[in-house]
C-alpha atoms as one frame of an Amber mdcrd trajectory, in Angstrom:
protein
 152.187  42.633  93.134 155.233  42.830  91.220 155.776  45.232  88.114 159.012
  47.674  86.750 158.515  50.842  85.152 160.165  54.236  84.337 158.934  57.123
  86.178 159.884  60.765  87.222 160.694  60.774  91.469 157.633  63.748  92.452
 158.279  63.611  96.351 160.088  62.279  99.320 160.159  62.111 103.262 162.578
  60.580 105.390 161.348  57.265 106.672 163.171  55.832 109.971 166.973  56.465
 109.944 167.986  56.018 106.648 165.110  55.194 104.714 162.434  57.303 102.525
 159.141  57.492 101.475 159.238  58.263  97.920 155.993  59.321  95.454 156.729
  58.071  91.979 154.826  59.433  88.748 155.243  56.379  86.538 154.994  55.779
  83.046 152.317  53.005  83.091 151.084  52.744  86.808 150.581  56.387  87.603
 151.345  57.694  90.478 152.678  55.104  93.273 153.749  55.693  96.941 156.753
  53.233  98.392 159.756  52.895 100.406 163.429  52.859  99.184 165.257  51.603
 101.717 169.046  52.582 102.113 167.240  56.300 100.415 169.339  58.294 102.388
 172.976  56.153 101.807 175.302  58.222  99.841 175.393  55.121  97.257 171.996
  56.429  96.025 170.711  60.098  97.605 172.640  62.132  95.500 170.516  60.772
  92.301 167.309  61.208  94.411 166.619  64.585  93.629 162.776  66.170  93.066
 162.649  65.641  88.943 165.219  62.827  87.970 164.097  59.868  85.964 164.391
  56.704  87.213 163.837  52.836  86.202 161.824  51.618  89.232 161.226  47.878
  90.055 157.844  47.998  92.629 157.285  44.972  94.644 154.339  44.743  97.338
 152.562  42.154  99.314 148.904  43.216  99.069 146.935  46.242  97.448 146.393
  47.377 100.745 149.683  47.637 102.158 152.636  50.597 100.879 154.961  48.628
  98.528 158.824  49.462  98.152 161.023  50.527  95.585 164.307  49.451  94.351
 165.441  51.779  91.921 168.198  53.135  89.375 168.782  56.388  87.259 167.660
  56.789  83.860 168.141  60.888  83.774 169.458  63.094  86.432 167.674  66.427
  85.805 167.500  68.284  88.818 171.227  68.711  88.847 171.814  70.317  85.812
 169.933  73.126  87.507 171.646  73.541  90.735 172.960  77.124  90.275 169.375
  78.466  88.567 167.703  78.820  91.436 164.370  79.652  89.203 164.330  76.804
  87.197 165.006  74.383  90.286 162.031  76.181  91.777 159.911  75.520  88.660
 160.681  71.954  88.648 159.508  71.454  92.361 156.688  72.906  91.539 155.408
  71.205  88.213 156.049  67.791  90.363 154.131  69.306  93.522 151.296  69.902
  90.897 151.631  66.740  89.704 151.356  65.224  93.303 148.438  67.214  94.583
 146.090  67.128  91.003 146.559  63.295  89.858 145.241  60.098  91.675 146.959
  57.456  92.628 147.866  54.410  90.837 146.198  55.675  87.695 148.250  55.691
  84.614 147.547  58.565  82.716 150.549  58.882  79.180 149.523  61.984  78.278
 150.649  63.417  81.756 153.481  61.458  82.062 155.245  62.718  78.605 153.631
  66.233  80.060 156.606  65.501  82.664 158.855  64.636  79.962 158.501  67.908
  77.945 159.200  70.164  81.435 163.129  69.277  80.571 163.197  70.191  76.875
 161.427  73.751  78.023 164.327  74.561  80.294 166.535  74.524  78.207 164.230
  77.280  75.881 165.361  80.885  75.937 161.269  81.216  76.762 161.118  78.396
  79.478 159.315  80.643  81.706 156.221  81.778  78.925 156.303  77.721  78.036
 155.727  76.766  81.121 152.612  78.679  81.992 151.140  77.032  78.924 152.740
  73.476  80.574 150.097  73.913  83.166 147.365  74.972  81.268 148.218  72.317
  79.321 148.434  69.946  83.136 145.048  71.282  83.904 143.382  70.766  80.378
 144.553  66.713  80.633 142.818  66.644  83.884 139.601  67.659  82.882 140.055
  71.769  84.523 140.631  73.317  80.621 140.403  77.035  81.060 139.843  77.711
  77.342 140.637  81.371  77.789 139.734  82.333  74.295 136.057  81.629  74.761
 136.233  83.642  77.679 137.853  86.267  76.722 136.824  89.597  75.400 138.676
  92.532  73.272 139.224  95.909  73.106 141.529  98.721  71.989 142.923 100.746
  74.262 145.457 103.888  73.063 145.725 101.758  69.904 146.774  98.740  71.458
 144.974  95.368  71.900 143.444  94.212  75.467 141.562  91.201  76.478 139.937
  90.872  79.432 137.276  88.405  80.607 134.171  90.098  82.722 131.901  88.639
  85.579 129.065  90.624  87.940 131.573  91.616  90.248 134.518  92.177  88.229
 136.510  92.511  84.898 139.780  90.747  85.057 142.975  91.607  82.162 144.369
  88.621  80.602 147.325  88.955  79.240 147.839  89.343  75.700 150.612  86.096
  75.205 147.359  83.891  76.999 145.659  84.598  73.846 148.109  85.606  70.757
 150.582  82.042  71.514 153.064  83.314  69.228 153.687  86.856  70.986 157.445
  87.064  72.135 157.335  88.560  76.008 160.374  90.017  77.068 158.509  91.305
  80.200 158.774  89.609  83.145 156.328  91.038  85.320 154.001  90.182  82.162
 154.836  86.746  82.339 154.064  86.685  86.140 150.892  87.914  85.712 149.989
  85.570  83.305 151.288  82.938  85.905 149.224  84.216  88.570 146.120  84.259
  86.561 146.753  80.177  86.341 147.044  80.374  90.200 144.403  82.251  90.500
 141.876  79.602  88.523 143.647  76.818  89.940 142.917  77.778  93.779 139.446
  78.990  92.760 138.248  75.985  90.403 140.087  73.083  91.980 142.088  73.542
  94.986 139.054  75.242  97.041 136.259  73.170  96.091 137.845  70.148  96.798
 139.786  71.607 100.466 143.105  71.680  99.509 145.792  74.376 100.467 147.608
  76.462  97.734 151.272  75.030  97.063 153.718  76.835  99.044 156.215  75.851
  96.478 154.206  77.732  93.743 154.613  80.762  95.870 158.196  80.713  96.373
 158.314  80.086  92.556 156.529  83.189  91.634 158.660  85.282  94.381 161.994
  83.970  93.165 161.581  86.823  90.581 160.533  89.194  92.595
């Protein structure tokens, strides 16, 4: 099986002595494990960084057996955010969500632009408050939409507007951006609780259920603001 594609690079472990193993979200083949071999030459690691676009050409000798990779950069993200640590951060984790959530070798467009539009939010003065709705957005495309406004109910409270969303055991705030889109948040601990809320459904409604562990990268994420 022989095909070429673009795709964004979502993982990679070392593989022998200079070799990787390299997880691939492509464009029209989903997402695709292989090896590139000569990954860790200085001819080609530098532009293997978590986030970069490449062109890929995928060649393998049965369905059952790992295929390799020869590839070549399209876009090198990741190093236009060297010195933000935050931003870095958010990029390894949008690609570890990517990687746990989606199955392999099923193409999915919708996700891959998803990928795509991560690099025109960084460069928004309101990345951060974007990207919570990127993975709402992630989650909604893979069939976990948390459609917060039928959830959700409202109140006034000293003349200002809540929302919160109530079960038997307890009544949860959501924050008010979640629902009003077009609210500018200058807070940050507002945005991070709007991010943890996602976490918080994520673990509970998919992660959990299906015995998978909470990315650690996610975590580091949230604390790099901290």
């Amino acid at each position: 099986m022989n095909w070429s594609d673009e795709s964004f690079l979502i993982s990679k472990n070392r593989y022998g002595e200079n070799s990787l193993i390299a997880e691939l979200y492509s464009k029209d083949h989903g997402k695709i494990s292989g090896i590139i071999f000569g990954g860790t030459s200085k001819k080609i690691k530098n532009y293997l960084q978590i986030g970069n676009k490449l062109h890929v050409n995928y060649s393998s000798k049965n369905e059952n057996r790992i295929g390799y990779f020869k590839i070549e950069i399209l876009n090198a993200y990741s190093p236009l955010y060297f010195d933000h640590k935050q931003k870095l951060s958010c990029i390894t984790t949008a690609t570890n969500l990517i990687k746990i959530l989606t199955a392999d070798s099923q193409a999915n467009n919708k996700v891959y632009d998803l990928i795509n539009s991560l690099f025109l939010i960084l460069k928004d003065e309101d990345w951060l408050k974007r990207y919570i709705f990127w993975e709402l957005e992630l989650l909604k495309l893979l069939g976990y939409d948390l459609e917060l406004e039928n959830l959700v109910e409202k109140d006034i409270v000293e003349n200002e507007t809540v929302y919160y969303a109530s079960s038997s055991s307890e009544k949860k705030y959501v924050p008010n951006f979640l629902i009003e889109k077009d609210l500018k948040v200058d807070d940050v601990k507002t945005l991070l609780s709007g991010l943890k809320l996602v976490g918080d459904y994520l673990d509970k409604t998919i992660l959990k259920p299906n015995n998978l562990n909470y990315p650690n990268s996610r975590l580091l994420f949230i604390n790099s603001f901290k």
